[in-house]
C-alpha positions in Angstrom: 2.1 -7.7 7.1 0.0 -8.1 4.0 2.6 -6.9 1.7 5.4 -9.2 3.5 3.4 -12.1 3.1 3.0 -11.3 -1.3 6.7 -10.6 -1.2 7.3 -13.9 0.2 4.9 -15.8 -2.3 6.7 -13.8 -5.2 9.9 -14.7 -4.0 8.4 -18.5 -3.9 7.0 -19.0 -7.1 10.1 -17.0 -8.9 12.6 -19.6 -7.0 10.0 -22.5 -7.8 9.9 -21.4 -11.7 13.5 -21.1 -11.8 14.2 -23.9 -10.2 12.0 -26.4 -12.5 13.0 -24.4 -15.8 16.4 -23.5 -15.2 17.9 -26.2 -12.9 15.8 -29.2 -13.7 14.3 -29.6 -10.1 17.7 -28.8 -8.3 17.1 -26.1 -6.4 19.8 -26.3 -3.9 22.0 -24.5 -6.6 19.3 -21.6 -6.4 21.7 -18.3 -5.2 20.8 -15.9 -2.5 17.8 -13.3 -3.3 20.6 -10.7 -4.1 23.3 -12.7 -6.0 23.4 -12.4 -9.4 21.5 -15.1 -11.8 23.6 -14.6 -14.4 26.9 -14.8 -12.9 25.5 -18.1 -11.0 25.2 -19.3 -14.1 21.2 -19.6 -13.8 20.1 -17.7 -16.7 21.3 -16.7 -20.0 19.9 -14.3 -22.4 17.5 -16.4 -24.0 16.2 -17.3 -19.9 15.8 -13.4 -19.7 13.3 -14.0 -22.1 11.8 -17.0 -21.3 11.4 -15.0 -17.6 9.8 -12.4 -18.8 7.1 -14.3 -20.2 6.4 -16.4 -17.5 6.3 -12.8 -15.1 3.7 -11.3 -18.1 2.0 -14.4 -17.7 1.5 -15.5 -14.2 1.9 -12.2 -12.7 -0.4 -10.0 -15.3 2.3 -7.4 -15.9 3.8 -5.7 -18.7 7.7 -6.1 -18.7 8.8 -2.6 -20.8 12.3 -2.8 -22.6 13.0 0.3 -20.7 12.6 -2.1 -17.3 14.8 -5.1 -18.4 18.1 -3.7 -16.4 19.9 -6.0 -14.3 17.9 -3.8 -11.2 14.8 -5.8 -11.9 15.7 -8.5 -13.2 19.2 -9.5 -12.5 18.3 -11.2 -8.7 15.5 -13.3 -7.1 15.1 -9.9 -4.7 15.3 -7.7 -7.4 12.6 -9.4 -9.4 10.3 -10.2 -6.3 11.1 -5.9 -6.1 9.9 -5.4 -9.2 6.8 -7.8 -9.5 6.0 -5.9 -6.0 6.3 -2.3 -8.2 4.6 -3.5 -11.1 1.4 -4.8 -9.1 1.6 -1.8 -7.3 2.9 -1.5 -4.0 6.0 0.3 -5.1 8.1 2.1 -7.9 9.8 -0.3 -10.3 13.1 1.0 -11.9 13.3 2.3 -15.1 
């Protein structure tokens, strides 16, 4: 229970972020937790980057080159996954 209630909060404040920084405010555009952000035209490259800060930042992890594959950080699931991994309920990829 504990853990499904972080994952949701995760999942919350990624879409909340993304929405505000990538969609100015227009988060009906947001895609499903497993499409891709890229292909729905969210993110770019330079977002990659401006994401990885903010999950350094406001999560207190360390994002290691070896981590930035589309796994982790290509999908709202995948990144609520791997903030999960990182803050150590489970085994990030990479």
């Amino acid at each position: 229970m504990q853990e499904q209630m972080e994952r949701d909060q995760i999942r919350e404040t990624l879409r909340e972020f993304m929405g505000d920084n990538y969609l100015f405010g227009d988060t009906d555009r947001l895609p499903a937790d497993e499409e891709s952000l890229l292909e729905k035209g969210v993110v770019d490259s330079t977002g990659i980057l401006e994401l990885i800060e903010f999950l350094e930042d406001r999560f207190g992890i360390e994002v290691a080159e070896s981590e930035t594959v589309f796994e982790n950080l290509g999908s709202i699931g995948g990144l609520t996954r791997f903030v999960l991994a990182k803050t150590g309920a489970t085994q990030p990829v990479g």
